[in-house]
N, C-alpha and C positions, 0 to 999 in steps of 0.2 A: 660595464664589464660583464661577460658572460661568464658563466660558470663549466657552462659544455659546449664544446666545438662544435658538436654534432647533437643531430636528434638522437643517434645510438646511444652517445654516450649518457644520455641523460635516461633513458630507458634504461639501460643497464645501472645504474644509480638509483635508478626508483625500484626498481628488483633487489638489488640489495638492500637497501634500506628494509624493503617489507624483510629481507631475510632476516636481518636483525632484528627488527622489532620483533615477529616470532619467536627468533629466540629468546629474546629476553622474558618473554612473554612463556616463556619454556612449552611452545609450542610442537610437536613434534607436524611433519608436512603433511601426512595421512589425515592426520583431527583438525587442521585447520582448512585443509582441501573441502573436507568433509563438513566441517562449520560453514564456509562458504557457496558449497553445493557446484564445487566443481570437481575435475579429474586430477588426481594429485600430480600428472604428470603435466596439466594447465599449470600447476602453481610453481611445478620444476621450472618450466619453461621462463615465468615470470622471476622468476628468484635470479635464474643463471643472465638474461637477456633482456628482460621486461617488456616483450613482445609479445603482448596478448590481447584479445580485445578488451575493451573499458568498459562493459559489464565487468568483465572477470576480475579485473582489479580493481571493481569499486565492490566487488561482493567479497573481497580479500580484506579490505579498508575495514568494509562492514565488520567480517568476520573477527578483526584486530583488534578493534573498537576505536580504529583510528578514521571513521569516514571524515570526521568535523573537520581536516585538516583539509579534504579535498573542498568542503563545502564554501571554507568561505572566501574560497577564489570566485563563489555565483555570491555576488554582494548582491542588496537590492536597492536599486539605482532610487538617489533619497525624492523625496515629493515635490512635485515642480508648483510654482508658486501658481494660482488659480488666476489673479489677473497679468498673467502673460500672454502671449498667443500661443493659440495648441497648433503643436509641430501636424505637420500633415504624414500621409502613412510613411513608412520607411519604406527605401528604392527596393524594389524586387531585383533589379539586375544591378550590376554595373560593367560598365564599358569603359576599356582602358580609353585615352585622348590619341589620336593619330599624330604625330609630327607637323 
């Protein structure tokens, strides 16, 4: 079951969320802009819509001290056993199959 219908919707929920957390955080949007070393009208943007690039929202995270939350979606993939066979390189392309 999904959470959000849409890619918007879920953008705009990860903009709020950071709004909240600043505030709780008794952030004002000028010194968290400014923590993060973006334009406080970046972080308007991201608050109201959550359309910004991902620099600017993981330098937001940074600035919140919320980054760990994004990080450990990059898990690292555990140790493959030594006598298996080693995968060969991964596909550079792929190609859909024709009918």
């Amino acid at each position: 079951m999904l959470l959000f219908e849409t890619d918007r919707e879920l953008a705009q929920e990860l903009g709020a969320r950071v709004r909240r957390t600043r505030i709780e955080k008794r952030m004002a949007q000028k010194t968290l802009a400014a923590k993060a070393g973006i334009h406080v009208n970046t972080l308007r943007t991201l608050e109201r819509t959550g359309e910004v690039r991902l620099s600017s929202f993981i330098a937001v995270l940074r600035a919140l001290g919320e980054r760990s939350g994004l990080e450990s979606l990059l898990t690292v993939a555990p140790p493959r056993d030594l006598y298996s066979p080693v995968p060969g390189p991964p596909p550079q392309r792929v190609r859909e199959r024709r009918p």
